[in-house]
C-alpha positions in Angstrom: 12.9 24.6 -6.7 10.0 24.3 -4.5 6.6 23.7 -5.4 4.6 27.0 -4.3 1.3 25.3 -3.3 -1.6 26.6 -1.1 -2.3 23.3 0.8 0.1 21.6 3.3 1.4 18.1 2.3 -0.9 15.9 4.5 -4.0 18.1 2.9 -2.6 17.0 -0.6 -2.3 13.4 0.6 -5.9 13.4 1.5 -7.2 15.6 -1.4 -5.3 13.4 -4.5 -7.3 10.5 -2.8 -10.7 11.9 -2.6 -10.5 13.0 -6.2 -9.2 9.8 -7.6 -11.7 8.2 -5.8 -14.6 9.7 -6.6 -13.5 11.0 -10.1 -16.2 13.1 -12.6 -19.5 11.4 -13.0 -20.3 13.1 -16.3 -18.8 13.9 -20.0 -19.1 17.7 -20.7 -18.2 19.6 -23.3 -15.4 22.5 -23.6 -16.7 25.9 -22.7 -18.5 27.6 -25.7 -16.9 25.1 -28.1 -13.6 25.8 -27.6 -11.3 22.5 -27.9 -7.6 24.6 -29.0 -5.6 26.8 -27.3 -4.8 30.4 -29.8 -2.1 30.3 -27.3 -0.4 27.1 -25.6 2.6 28.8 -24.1 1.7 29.3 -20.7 -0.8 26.5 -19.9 -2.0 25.6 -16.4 -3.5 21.9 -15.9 -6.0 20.6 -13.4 -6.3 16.9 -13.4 -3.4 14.2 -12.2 -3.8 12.5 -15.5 -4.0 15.8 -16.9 -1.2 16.6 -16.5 0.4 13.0 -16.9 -0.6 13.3 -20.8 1.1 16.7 -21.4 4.2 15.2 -20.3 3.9 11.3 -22.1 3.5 13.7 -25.3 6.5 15.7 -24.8 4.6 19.1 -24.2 5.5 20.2 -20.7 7.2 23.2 -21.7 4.0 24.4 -21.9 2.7 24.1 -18.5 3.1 26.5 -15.7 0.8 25.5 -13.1 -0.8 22.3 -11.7 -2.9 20.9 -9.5 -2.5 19.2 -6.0 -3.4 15.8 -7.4 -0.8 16.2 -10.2 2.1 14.2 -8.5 3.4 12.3 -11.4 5.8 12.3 -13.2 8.2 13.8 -10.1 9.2 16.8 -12.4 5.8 18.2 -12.1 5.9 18.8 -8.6 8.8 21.5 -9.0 5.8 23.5 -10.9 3.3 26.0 -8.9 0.5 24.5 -7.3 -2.5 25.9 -8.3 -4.8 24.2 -5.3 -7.0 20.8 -5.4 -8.9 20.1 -7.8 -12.2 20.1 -6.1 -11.9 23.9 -4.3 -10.3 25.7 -6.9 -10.2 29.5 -5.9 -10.5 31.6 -9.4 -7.5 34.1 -7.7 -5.4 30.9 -7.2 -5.3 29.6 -10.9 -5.3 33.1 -12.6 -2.4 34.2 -9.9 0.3 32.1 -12.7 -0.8 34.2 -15.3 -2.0 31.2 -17.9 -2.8 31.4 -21.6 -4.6 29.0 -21.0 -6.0 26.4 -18.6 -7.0 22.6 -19.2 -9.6 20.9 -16.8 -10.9 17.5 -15.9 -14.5 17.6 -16.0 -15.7 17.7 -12.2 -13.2 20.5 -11.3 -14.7 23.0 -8.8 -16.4 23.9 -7.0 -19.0 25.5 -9.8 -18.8 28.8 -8.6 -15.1 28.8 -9.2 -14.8 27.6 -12.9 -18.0 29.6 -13.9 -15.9 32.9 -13.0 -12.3 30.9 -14.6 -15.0 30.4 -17.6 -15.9 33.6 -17.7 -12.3 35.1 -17.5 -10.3 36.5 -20.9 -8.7 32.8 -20.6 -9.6 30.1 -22.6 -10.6 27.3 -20.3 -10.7 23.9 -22.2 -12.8 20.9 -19.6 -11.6 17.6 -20.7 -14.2 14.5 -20.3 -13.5 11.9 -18.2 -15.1 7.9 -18.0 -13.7 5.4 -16.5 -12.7 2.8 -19.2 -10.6 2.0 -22.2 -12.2 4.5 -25.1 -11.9 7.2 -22.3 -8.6 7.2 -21.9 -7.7 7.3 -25.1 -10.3 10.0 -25.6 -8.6 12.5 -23.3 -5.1 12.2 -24.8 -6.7 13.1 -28.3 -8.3 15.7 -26.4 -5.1 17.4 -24.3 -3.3 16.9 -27.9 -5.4 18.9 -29.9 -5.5 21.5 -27.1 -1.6 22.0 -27.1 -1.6 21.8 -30.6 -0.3 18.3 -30.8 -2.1 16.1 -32.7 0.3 14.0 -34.2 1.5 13.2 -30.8 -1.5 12.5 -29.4 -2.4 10.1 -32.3 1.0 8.2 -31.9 0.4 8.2 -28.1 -3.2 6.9 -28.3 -2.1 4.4 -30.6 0.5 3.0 -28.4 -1.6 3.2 -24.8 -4.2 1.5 -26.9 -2.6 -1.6 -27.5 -0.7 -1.7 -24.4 -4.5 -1.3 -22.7 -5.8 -4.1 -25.1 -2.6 -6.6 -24.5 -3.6 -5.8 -20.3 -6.8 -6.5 -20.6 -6.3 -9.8 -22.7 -4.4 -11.3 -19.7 -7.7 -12.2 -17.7 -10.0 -13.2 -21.0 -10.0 -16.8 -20.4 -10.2 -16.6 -16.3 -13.1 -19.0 -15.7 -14.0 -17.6 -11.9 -14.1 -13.9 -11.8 -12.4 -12.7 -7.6 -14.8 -10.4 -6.0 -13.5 -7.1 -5.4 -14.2 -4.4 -2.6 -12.8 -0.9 -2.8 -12.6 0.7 0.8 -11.9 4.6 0.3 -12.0 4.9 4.0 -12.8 3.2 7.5 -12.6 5.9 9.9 -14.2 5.4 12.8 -14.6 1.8 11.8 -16.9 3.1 8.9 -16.4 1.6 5.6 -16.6 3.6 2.7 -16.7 1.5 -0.6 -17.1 1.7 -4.2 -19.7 1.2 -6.5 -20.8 1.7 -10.4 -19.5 5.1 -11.9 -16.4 5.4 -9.8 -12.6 4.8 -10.9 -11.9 2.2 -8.9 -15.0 0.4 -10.9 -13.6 1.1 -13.5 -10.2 -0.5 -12.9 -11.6 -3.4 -11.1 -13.5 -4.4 -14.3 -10.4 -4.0 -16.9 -8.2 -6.0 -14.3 -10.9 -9.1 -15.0 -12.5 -8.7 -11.6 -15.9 -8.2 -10.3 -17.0 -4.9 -8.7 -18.2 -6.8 -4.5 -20.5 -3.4 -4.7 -21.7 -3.7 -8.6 -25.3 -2.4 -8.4 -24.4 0.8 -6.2 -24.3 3.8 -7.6 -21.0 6.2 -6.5 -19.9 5.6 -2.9 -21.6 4.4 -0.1 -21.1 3.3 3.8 -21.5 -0.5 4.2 -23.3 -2.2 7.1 -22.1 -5.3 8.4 -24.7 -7.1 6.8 -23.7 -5.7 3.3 -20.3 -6.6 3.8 -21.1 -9.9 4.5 -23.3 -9.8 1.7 -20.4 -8.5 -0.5 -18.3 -11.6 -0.1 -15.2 -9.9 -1.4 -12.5 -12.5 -2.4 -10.2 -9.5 -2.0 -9.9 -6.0 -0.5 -8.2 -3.4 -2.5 -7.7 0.0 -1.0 -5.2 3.2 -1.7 -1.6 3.1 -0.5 -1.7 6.9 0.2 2.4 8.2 0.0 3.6 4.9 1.5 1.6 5.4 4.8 -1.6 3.3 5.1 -4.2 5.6 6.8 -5.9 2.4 7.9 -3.3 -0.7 9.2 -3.8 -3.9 7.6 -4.6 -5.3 11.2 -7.7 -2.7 11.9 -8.8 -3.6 8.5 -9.0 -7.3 9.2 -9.9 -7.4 12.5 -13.4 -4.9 11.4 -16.5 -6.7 12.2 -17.8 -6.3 8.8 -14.6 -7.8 6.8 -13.3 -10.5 9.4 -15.7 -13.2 8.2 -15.9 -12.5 4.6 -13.3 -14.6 2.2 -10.9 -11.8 2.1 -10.9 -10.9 5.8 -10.8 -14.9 6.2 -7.6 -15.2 3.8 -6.2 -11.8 4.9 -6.2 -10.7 1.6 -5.8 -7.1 0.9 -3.8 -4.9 -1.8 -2.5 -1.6 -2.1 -2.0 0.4 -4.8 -0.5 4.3 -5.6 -4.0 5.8 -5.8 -2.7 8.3 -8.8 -1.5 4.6 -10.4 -4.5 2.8 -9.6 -7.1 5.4 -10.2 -5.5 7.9 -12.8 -6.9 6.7 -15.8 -4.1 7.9 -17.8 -1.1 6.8 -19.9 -0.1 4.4 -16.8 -3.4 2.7 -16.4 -2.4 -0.3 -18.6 0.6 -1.2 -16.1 -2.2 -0.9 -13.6 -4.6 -3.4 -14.9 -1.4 -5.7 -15.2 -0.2 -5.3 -11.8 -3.9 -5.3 -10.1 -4.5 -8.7 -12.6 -1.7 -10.3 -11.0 -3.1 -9.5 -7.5 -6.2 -10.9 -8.1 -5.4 -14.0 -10.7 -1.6 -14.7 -9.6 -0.5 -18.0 -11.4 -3.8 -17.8 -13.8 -1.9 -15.5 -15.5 1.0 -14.3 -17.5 1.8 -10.5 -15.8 
């Protein structure tokens, strides 16, 4: 069965990048209150990790509908795609007939989910930060939604100590690697990532330090910031197996040729929906990123 989507594949490549990128910047609440579904039969589910959750509980008979960034687990992509998450069209959601729908916090635009808010749907917005509690937060969240508590409290229970035995693997690291997040370099413009982003995020729980700590969201780096940065190591997003940037163009930038990374030709990449997700794989993801940065430091 084919996925019935309004976006051509290379527009979902870019669009499940963007939105992992730059995830939701605030915590908001559900609409009017609302935090369970009075009916969970025909649910439609915004958010990659969104709908990651539903399925790591065992609820994805319940779904009818995702978004363009919900790529994982494979099965999902055989349901209708609803649109990206960031240019939602009311008509496009409410076309699959939902009961329901469940939304990451920064869905949009605005204009779009007030009218999906203001529909005889009940719309539940699920907060999102980029850390450990957060995580586990949303499960409980998306579980009580579907009804599903128990689940969600076993599920929490075990991506919390699977998060906690990932993050112990870079306690006792003595020299924290320098890490810079490149979302983009078109035109030979790097576009990096600061505080309050996901990649933040998961540079910090991998044991490593943020090159760009002290910027708020994502910004364009000059040469001289770059250099400033001194990035032990450049992580970017390995978008469906193609780079959009080759590892020579990378190295060979102005900016990064001289800084330790460019110098040691060090750069990683990672499955932006596994890297960025924040979601029931995200303690894999420290693991993996921790033996990127720490190698033989560390047990993976």
């Amino acid at each position: 069965m084919k996925s019935m989507s309004i976006f051509s594949r290379s527009m979902r490549v870019t669009a499940l990048g963007v939105a992992l990128a730059f995830g939701s910047l605030g915590v908001a609440q559900s609409e009017e209150g609302k935090s369970v579904f009075p009916d969970a039969s025909r649910v439609a589910a915004v958010g990659g990790s969104i709908t990651e959750i539903v399925y790591a509980l065992g609820e994805e008979g319940k779904l009818v509908a995702r978004d363009s960034t919900s790529t994982y687990p494979e099965s999902a992509l055989k349901l209708p795609d609803v649109g990206y998450i960031r240019a939602l069209s009311p008509e496009g959601v409410l076309s699959v007939n939902p009961s329901g729908i469940l939304a990451l916090a920064g869905s949009g635009p605005k204009e779009a989910i007030d009218v999906l808010k203001k529909a005889s749907v009940t719309y539940i917005e699920v907060p999102e930060t980029f850390d450990h509690q957060g995580i586990l937060d949303k499960v409980r969240i998306v579980g009580h939604a579907l009804g599903a508590d128990d689940k969600a409290a076993t599920l929490a229970s075990s991506i919390d100590a699977d998060l906690k035995a990932a993050e112990e693997l870079t306690a006792k690291v003595a020299e924290r690697k320098r890490v810079l997040f490149i979302l983009s370099m078109e035109g030979g413009k790097i576009l990096a990532a600061g505080d309050h982003t996901a990649a933040n995020g998961i540079i910090k729980l991998a044991g490593g330090v943020n090159a760009m700590e002290g910027v708020n969201g994502y910004k364009q780096l000059t040469d001289e910031a770059a250099l400033t940065a001194k990035p032990d190591m450049i992580l970017m997003m390995d978008s469906a197996g193609a780079p959009a940037t080759a590892d020579a163009d990378v190295f060979s930038n102005p900016a990064l040729a001289t800084t330790p990374a460019g110098k040691a030709k060090k750069l990683v990449r990672m499955d932006g929906s596994y890297l960025l997700g924040f979601g029931p794989r995200t303690a894999s993801a420290i693991r993996d990123l921790a033996v990127a940065l720490y190698g033989d430091q560390i047990k993976g």
